[in-house]
Each structure stands twice: as C-alpha cells, then as structure tokens.
C-alpha positions in Angstrom: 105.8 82.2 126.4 109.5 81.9 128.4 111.9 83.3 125.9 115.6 82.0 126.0 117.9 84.9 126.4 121.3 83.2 127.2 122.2 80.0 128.9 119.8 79.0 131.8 118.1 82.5 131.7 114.7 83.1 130.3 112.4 85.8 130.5 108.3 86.5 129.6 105.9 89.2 129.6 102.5 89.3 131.4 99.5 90.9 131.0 99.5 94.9 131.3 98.8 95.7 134.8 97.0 99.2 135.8 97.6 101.3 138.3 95.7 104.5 138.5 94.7 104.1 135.6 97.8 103.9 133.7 98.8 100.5 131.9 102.1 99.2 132.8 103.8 96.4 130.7 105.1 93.2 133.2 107.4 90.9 132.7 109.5 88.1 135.1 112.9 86.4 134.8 113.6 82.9 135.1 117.1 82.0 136.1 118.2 77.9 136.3 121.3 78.6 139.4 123.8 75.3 139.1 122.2 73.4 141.6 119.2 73.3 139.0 116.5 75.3 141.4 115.2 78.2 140.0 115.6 81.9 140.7 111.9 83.8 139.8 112.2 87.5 139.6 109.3 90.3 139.8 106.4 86.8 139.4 103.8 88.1 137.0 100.4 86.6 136.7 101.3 83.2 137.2 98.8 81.3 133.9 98.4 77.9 133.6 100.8 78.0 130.4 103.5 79.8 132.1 103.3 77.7 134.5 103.7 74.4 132.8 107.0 76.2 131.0 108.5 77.0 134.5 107.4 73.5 135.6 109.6 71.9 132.7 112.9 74.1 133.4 112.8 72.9 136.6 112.2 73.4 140.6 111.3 76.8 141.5 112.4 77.5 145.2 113.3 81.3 144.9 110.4 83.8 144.7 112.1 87.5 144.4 110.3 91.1 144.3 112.7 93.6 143.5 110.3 96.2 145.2 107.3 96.7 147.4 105.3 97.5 145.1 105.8 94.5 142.8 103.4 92.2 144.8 100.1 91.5 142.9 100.8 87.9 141.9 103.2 86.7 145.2 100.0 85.0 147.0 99.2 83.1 143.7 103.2 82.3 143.1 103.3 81.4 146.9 100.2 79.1 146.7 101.5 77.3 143.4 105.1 76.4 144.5 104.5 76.1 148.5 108.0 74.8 149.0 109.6 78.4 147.2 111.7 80.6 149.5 109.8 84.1 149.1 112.1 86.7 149.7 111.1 90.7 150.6 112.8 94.1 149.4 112.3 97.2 152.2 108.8 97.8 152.7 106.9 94.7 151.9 106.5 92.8 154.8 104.6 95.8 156.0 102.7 96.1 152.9 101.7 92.6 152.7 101.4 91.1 156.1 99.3 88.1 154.7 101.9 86.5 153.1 104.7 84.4 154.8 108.3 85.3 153.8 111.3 83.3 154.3 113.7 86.1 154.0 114.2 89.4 153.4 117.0 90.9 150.2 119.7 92.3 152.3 123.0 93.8 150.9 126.2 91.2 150.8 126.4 87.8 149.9 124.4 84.9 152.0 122.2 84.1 149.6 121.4 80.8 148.0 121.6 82.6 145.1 124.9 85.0 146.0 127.2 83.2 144.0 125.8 83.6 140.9 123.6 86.4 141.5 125.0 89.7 142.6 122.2 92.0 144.2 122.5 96.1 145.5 120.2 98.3 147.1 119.2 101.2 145.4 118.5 103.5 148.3 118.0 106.4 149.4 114.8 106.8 147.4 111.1 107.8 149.5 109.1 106.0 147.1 111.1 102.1 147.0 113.9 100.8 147.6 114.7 98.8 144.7 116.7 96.0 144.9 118.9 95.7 141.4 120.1 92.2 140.5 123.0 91.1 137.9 123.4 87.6 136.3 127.0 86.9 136.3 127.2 84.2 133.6 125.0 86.0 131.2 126.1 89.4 132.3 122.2 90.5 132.7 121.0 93.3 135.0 117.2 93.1 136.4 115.6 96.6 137.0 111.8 97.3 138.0 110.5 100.5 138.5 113.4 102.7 138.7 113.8 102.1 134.5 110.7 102.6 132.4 109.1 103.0 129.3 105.3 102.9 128.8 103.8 102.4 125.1 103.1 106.6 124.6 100.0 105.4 122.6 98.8 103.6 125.9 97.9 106.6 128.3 94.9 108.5 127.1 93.5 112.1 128.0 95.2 113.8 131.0 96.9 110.2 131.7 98.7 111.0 128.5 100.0 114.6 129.9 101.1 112.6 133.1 102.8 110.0 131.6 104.8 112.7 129.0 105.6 115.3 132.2 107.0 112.2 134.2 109.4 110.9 131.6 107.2 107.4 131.4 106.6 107.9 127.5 110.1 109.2 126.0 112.0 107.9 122.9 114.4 105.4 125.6 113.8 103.9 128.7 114.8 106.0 131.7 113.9 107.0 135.3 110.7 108.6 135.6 110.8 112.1 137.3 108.6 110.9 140.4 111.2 108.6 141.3 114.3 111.1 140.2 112.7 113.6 142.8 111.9 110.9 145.6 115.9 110.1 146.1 116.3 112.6 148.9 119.5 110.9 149.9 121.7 110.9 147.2 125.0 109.6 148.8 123.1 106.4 149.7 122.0 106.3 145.7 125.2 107.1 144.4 126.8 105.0 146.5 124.5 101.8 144.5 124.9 103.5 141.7 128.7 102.7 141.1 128.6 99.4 142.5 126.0 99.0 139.8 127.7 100.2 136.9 130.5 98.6 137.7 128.6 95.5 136.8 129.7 94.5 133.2 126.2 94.0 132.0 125.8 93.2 128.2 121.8 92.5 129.1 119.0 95.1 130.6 115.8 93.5 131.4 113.2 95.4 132.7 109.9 95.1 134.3 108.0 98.2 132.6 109.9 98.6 129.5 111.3 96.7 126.4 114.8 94.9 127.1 118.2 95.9 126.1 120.0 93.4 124.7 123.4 95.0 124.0 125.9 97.6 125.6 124.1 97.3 129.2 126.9 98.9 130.9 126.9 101.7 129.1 122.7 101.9 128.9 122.8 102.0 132.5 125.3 104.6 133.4 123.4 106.7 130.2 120.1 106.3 132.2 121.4 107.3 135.4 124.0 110.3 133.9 121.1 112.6 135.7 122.4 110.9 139.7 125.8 111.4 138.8 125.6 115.1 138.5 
C-alpha cells in the first residue's frame, strides 16, 4: 500500500484511470510536515485500505491537486477528512464548482506547508498550469502531467499510434508532445523552469510514470533540455 521513500514521505499507486480511452497509471504522495499534519498530493481513489494507512501516519489536513485536471477523487477525499484544507491549481475552481476549496496554490511562500515544501508554477502552458512541488528534507520533486510514461503495451489499436506520436510510450519518462506544443508562452515556462531545476532533487515522483529515485536534478533538466532550447 503507502511505500516509505525517505523520512516522513511515503508514496502509493492507484488504480489505472482512463481517459479517452487510454489507461493512465496514478499515484499520491503522503508527506508528515513537523507539526505532524499531513500534506496529500494528486489524492487517488481513496480505498478503505489506503485509508486506514493514511489514518495511522497521522492527521491529514492538506488536500493538493497539482492540476485541473487531477480531480476525480477530491469529492471522495473532501468527504473522508472534512476538516482537510483543499487547495486549487489555475483552472479548477471553474472546473469543479461543486466542491468547496479553502485556498487556491499561488506562487511564494504563505503556505502551511511553505517551509518545508517549496512549490512553482509551470506556466505558460494552454492545456494546465501545473503546479511542481519539492520536498526539502528528502530532496523530492512531485510532477503530474507535464512528465509521463504510459506502459507501451497498455494502449491498443490506433490508441497505440497516439500514444507512440505523442511521446507517452518512449524508453524514459518525458513531456508528451501535446503539452510541449501547448506552452505558447515560453518566457513564463522558462522562467519555472530554472527555479525548478535549481531544486537539488535526488527524488522524481510522478503521477503517470514510474519514480526516479536517483540523480533528480539532473532527470529533470534532461527531460526539459527541449524548453531550454
């Protein structure tokens, strides 16, 4: 179930979720902050087992979706742990106007969470605004849809043509060609780009494809070598 990567951080997967017919691997972090609440990011389908291991690390009063479109399971999250500060990226307050957020994930500090958790907008992009996050103490950085890698025996048919054509199914992790084409304002992406790789991550964890688990820094600025130039 919750896997322990490094000190009070913990990750698990979730089911496959489809959209448009293509199945997309899931997976949410679990962060224990010093104050002992806890720090949920990109909430998967919340089962009663996963919810019993979350229960035993601790209180969970931060609910975080790094984009719009990560949203399936917030209502179920919401519903769960009532008393959980759910927080919005760009875009989904309009998307989902039947939930109630607390906040929204603005740039800077101001946070509960901002002194252990750096967080930077990755704008500029038509599709999402993703908001990138980076554990300090275990030098981990938390991408969703901007870094993927879908099993290439998954899609099927045309699906499987799709998939190949839009970078989804390659050898690494790496940002699909939809999204490379949807960042119409590349000074704004840049600009999150080397505040990003600044970070000195040692960790990649990622929503839609299998973690990295060493030389994060250098994984990052790899995947992203396409922005720079």
């Amino acid at each position: 179930m919750l896997q322990l990567l490094d000190k009070d951080i913990w990750t698990a997967a979730g089911p496959q979720v489809r959209v448009l017919g293509f199945g997309y691997p899931t997976a949410l972090v679990v962060i224990r902050l010093k104050d002992g609440d806890l720090f949920i990011w990109s909430p998967t389908q919340l089962s009663p087992e996963l919810k019993a291991a979350v229960d035993a690390l601790g209180p969970v009063r931060h609910l975080v979706s790094p984009t719009a479109m990560h949203n399936l399971f917030l209502g179920e999250w919401q519903a769960a742990y009532p008393d959980a500060r759910l927080c919005a990226p760009p875009g989904l307050r309009q998307r989902r106007p039947d939930l109630a957020f607390d906040g929204d994930l603005a740039d800077g500090g101001g946070h509960p969470w901002s002194e252990e958790i750096d967080q930077v907008q990755f704008a500029g992009n038509r599709i999402a605004t993703e908001v990138v996050f980076f554990h300090r103490a275990s030098r981990t950085a938390l991408f969703a849809d901007l870094i993927q890698q879908l099993d290439p025996a998954s899609p099927k048919g045309w699906r499987a043509l799709i998939a190949r054509l839009d970078l989804m199914t390659g050898p690494a992790p790496q940002t699909p060609r939809k999204f490379r084409l949807a960042f119409t304002d590349r000074k704004a992406a840049r600009a999150a780009l080397a505040r990003i790789t600044a970070w000195p991550a040692r960790r990649v964890l990622m929503a839609h494809a299998p973690p990295v688990l060493e030389d994060g820094q250098a994984f990052i600025a790899r995947t992203f070598a396409w922005l720079r130039g």
